[in-house]
C-alpha positions in Angstrom: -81.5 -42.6 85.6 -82.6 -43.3 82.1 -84.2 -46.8 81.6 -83.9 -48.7 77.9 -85.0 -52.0 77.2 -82.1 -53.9 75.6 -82.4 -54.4 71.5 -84.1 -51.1 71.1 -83.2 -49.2 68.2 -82.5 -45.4 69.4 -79.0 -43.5 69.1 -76.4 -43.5 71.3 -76.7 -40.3 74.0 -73.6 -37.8 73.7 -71.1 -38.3 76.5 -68.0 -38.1 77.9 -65.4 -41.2 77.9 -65.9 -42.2 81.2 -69.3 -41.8 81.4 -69.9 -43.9 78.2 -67.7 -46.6 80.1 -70.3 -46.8 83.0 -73.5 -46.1 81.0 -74.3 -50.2 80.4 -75.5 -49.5 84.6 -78.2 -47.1 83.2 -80.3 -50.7 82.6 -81.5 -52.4 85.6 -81.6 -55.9 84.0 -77.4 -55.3 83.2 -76.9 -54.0 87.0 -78.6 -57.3 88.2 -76.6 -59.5 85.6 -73.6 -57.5 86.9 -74.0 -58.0 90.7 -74.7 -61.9 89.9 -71.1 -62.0 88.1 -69.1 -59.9 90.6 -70.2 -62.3 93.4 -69.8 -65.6 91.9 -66.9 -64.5 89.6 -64.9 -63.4 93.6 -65.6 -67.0 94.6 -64.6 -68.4 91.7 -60.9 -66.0 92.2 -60.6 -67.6 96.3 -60.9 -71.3 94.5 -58.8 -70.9 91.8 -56.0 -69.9 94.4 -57.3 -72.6 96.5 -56.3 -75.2 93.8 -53.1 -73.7 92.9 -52.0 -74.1 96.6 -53.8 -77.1 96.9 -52.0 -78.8 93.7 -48.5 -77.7 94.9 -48.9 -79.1 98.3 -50.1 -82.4 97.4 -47.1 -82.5 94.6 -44.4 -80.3 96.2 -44.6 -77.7 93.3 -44.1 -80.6 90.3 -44.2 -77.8 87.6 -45.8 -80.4 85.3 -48.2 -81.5 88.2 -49.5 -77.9 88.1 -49.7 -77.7 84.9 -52.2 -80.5 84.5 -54.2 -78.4 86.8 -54.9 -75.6 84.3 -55.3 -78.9 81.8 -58.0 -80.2 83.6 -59.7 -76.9 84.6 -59.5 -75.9 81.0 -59.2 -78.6 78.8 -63.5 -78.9 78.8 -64.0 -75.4 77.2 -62.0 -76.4 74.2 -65.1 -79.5 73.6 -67.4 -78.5 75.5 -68.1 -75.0 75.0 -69.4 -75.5 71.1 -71.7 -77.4 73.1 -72.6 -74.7 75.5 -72.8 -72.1 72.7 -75.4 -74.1 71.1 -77.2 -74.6 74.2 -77.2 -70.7 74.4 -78.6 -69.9 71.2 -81.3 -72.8 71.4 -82.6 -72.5 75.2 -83.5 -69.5 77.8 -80.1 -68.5 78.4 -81.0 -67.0 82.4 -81.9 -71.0 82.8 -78.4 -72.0 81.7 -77.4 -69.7 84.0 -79.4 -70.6 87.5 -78.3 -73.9 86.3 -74.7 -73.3 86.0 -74.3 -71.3 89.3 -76.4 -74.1 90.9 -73.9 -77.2 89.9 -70.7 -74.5 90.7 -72.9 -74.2 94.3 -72.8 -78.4 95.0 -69.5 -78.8 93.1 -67.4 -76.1 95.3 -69.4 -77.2 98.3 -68.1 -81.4 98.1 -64.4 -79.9 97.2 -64.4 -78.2 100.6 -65.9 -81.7 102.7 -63.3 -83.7 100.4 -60.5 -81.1 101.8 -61.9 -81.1 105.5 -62.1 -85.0 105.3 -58.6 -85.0 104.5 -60.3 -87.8 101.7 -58.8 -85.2 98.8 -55.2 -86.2 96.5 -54.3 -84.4 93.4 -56.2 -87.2 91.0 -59.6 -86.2 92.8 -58.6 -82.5 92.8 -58.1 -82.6 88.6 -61.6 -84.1 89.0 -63.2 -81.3 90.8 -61.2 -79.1 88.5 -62.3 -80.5 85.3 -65.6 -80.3 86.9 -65.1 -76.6 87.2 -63.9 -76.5 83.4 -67.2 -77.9 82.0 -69.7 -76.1 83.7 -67.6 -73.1 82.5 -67.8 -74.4 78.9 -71.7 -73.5 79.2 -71.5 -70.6 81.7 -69.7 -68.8 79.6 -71.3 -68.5 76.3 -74.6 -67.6 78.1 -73.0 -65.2 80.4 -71.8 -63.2 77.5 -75.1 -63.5 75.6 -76.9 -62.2 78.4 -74.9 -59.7 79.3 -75.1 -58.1 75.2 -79.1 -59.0 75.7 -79.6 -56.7 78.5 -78.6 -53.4 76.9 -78.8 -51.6 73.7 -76.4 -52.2 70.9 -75.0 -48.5 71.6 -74.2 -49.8 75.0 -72.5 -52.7 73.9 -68.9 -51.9 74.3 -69.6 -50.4 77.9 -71.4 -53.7 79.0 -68.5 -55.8 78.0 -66.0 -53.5 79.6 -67.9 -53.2 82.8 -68.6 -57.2 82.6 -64.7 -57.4 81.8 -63.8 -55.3 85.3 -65.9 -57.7 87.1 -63.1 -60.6 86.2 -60.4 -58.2 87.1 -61.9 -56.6 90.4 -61.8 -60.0 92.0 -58.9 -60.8 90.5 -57.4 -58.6 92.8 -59.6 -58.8 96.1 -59.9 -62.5 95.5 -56.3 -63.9 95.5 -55.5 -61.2 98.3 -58.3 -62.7 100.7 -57.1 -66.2 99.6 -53.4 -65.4 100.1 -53.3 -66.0 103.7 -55.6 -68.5 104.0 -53.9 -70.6 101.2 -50.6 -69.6 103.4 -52.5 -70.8 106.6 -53.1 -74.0 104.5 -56.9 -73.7 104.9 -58.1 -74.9 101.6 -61.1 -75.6 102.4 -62.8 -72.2 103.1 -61.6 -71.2 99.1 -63.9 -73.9 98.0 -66.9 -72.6 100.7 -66.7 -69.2 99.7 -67.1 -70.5 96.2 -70.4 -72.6 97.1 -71.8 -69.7 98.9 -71.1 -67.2 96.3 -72.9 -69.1 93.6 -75.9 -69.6 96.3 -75.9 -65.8 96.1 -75.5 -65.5 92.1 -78.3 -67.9 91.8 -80.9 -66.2 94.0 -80.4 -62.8 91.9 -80.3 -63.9 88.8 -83.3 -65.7 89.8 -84.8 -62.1 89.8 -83.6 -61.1 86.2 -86.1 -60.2 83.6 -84.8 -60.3 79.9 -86.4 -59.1 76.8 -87.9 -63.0 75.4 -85.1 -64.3 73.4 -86.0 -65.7 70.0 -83.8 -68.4 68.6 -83.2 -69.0 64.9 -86.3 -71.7 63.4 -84.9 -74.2 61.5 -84.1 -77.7 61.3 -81.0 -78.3 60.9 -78.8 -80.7 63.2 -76.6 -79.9 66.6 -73.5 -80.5 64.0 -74.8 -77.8 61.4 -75.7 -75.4 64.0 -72.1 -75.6 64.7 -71.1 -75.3 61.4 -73.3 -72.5 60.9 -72.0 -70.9 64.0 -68.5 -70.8 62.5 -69.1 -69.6 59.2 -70.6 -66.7 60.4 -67.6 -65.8 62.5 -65.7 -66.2 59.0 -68.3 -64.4 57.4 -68.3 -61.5 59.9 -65.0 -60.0 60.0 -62.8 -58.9 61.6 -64.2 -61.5 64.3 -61.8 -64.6 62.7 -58.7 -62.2 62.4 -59.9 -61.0 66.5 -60.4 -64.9 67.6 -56.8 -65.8 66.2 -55.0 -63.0 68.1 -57.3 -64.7 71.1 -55.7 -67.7 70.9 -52.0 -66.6 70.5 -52.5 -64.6 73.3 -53.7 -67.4 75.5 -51.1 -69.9 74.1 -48.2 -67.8 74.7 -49.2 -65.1 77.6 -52.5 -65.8 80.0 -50.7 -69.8 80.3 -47.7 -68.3 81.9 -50.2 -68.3 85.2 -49.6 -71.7 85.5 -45.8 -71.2 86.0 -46.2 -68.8 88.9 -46.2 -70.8 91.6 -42.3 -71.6 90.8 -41.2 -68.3 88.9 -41.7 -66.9 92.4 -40.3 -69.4 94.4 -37.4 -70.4 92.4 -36.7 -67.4 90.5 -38.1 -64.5 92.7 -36.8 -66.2 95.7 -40.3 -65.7 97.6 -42.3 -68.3 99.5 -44.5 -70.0 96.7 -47.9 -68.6 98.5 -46.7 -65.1 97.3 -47.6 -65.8 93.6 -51.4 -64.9 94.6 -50.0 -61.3 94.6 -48.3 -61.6 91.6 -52.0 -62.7 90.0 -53.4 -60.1 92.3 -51.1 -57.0 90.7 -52.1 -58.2 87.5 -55.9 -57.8 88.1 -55.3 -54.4 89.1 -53.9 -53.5 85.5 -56.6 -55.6 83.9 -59.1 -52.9 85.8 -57.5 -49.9 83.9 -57.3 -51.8 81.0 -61.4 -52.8 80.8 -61.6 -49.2 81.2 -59.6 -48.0 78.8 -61.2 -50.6 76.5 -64.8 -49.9 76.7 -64.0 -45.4 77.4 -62.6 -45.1 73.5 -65.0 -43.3 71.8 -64.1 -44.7 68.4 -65.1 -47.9 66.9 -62.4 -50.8 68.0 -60.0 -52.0 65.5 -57.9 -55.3 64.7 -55.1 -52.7 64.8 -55.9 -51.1 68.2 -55.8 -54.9 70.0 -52.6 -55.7 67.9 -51.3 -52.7 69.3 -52.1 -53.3 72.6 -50.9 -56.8 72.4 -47.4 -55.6 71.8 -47.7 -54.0 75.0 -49.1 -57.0 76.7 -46.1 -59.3 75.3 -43.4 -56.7 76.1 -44.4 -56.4 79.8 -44.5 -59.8 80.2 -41.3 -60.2 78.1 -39.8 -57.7 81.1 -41.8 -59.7 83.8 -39.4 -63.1 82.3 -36.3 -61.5 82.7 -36.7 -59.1 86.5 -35.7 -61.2 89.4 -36.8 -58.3 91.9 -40.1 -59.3 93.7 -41.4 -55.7 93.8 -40.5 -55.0 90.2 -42.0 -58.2 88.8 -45.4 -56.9 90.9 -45.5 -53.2 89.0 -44.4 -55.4 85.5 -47.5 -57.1 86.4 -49.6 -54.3 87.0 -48.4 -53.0 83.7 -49.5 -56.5 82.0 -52.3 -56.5 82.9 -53.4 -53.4 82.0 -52.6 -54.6 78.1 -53.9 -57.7 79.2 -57.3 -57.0 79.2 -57.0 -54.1 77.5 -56.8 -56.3 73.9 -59.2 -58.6 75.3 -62.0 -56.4 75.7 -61.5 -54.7 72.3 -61.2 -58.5 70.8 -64.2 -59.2 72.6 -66.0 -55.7 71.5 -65.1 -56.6 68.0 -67.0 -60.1 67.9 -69.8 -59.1 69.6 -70.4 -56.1 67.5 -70.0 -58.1 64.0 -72.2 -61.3 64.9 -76.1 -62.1 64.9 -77.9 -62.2 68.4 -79.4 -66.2 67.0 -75.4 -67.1 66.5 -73.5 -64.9 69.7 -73.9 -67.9 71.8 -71.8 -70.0 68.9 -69.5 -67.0 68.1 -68.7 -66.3 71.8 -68.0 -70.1 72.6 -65.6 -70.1 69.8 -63.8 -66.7 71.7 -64.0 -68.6 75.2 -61.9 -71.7 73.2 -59.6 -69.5 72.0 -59.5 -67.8 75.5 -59.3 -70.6 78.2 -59.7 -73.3 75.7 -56.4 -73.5 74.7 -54.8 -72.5 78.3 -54.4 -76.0 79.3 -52.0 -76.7 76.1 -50.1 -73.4 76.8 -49.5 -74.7 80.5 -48.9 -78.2 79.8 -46.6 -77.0 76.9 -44.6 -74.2 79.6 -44.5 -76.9 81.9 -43.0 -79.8 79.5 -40.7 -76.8 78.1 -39.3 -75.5 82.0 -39.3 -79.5 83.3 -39.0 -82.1 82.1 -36.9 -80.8 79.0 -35.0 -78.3 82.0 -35.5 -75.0 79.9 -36.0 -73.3 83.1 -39.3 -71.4 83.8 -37.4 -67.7 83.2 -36.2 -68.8 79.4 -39.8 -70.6 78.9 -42.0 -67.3 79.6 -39.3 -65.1 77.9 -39.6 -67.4 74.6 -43.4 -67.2 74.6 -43.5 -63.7 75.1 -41.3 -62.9 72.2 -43.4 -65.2 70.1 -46.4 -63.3 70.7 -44.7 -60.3 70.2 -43.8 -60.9 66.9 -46.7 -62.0 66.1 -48.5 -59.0 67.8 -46.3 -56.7 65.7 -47.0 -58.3 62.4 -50.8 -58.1 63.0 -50.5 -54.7 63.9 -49.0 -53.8 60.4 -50.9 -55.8 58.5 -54.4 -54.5 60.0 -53.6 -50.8 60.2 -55.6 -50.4 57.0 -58.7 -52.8 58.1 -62.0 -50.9 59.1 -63.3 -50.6 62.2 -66.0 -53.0 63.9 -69.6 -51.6 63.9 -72.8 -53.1 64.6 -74.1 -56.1 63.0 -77.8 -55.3 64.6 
């Protein structure tokens, strides 16, 4: 297997589509960073179920009691995470990493004694979510840094794809482990499997060994960093056309998760603990889709992710209106498949047009527009289907057609824009 050290300027070997989706694994330093995030990223899937069943216990499924969930869990990144992409671009970004998976260690670690204590309510479970939310806001950043930083810019797409199926490979096997234990109502061992997976995370990427990162050298504030950050992303484009498309996305599509818990109780007519295999069939799309993302041979386009947004608002569009349980789980499938097949390209896009001394900025103004703006989706599905009594079917069938149009008008409008290429 062929060794490169990331940054190195050489051209990219000839090879086939799925071999170029793979090849980010010819680079020791990626598989480590890889193995770290597959581990940590599983527990973090078994807790995230855990608080969803946890939530609708303590509240007897309030829709706008779970909805604050996703507002606490996400609400940080949307403040926070300019912070953490500072951070990223002005510190050793392993170190914000050992120290992120250290605090998700502790933090997952008192959730589970809270639970077992039977000390926990829903006011200290938004507390351990929001928790969860802002070491996030500076996980994230770094994580995608690192992940560019340990392979060559010809490998790019490939180590965003691969690190894209690591969120959607645990999407499935983590909500399927959790789903009976959530239906056994044994919370608890989520929130342990969480603390021991960052123990695990932490020990190997204690062992990674990047290429010495070299920050920008200048003297300007935390505020103008930030500012500077930004107008690069303007600068850069199509990375501000790609972050918008983000954040519709996430306002009108990824919040629906927080409605799943009653679109499959109330509407499905399934026992509410089923909706971890609704999220479950929807990782297993999002695995073909990474694939499909980062396999393309051509240079991704604003026009290719419009394009598969369409897709991604349709199924879901589809996923509103079945009330068939097994249907809803092959719309799902479907989903995600566009899902995270416009997210990766998005992603792709950014990271290809930006500076290594601003990515950490750039990418913590993606993760906003990602999970940033989740917890005012949710809350705004959750104000929409109760208390204003639209009904959860009508208020994920509204925001799906929204993003739809929008997806289609993007898609015309950018058919003409070049592709993304390398900034370095």
């Amino acid at each position: 297997m062929t060794e490169t050290k990331p940054g190195r300027a050489s051209p990219a070997p000839a090879s086939p589509a799925r071999a170029r989706a793979l090849r980010a694994f010819d680079h020791v330093e990626y598989r480590k960073v890889f193995t770290a995030a597959l581990v940590v990223q599983l527990g973090f899937w078994m807790s995230h179920i855990a608080f969803q069943g946890l939530i609708v216990e303590l509240t007897d499924n309030d829709e706008l009691q779970v909805t604050l969930l996703f507002f606490a869990l996400f609400i940080p990144i949307l403040f926070v995470a300019p912070i953490g992409g500072l951070v990223a671009d002005r510190l050793d970004r392993r170190t914000i990493l050992l120290a992120c998976y250290g605090t998700l260690s502790v933090s997952s670690g008192v959730t589970a004694l809270l639970v077992v204590t039977d000390v926990i309510n829903p006011g200290l479970l938004l507390l351990m979510a929001f928790v969860v939310g802002v070491v996030f806001s500076f996980l994230g950043p770094a994580l995608n840094a690192v992940a560019a930083n340990s392979v060559p810019a010809y490998d790019l797409a490939s180590a965003i794809s691969l690190t894209a199926v690591v969120v959607n490979v645990t999407r499935v096997a983590g909500p399927i482990i959790a789903a009976p234990i959530v239906a056994a109502g044994l919370f608890e061992v989520g929130w342990l499997a969480y603390s021991g997976a960052a123990a695990v995370a932490l020990l190997l990427m204690s062992r990674v060994r990047l290429t010495p990162y070299q920050p920008e050298s200048d003297s300007l504030g935390p505020l103008m960093r930030m500012r500077v950050g930004l107008a690069h992303a303007r600068e850069r484009r199509p990375a501000a056309p790609a972050l918008l498309l983000v954040a519709v996305m996430s306002l009108c599509l990824v919040s629906h998760i927080g409605l799943l818990p009653s679109f499959v109780e109330d509407e499905l007519g399934q026992p509410r603990g089923r909706f971890a295999y609704v999220v479950a069939a929807s990782g297993v799309g999002a695995i073909v889709g990474s694939f499909l993302a980062g396999s393309l041979a051509r240079a991704p386009t604003i026009a290719r992710a419009a394009r598969f947004g369409i897709g991604y608002a349709a199924s879901l569009l589809v996923f509103g209106l079945t009330s068939q349980f097994w249907l809803a789980i092959v719309v799902q499938v479907v989903a995600g498949t566009f899902y995270f097949a416009t997210m990766t390209t998005l992603q792709t896009i950014v990271q290809a047009v930006v500076d290594d001394d601003k990515r950490g900025r750039v990418m913590s103004l993606f993760q906003i527009a990602w999970a940033g703006l989740v917890p005012f989706g949710t809350l705004a599905m959750g104000i929409v289907a109760d208390p204003l009594r639209a009904g959860v079917r009508a208020t994920i069938v509204g925001a799906a057609v929204i993003a739809l149009a929008y997806s289609a008008a993007l898609a015309v409008r950018s058919r003409h824009w070049p592709a993304a290429h390398s900034a370095t």
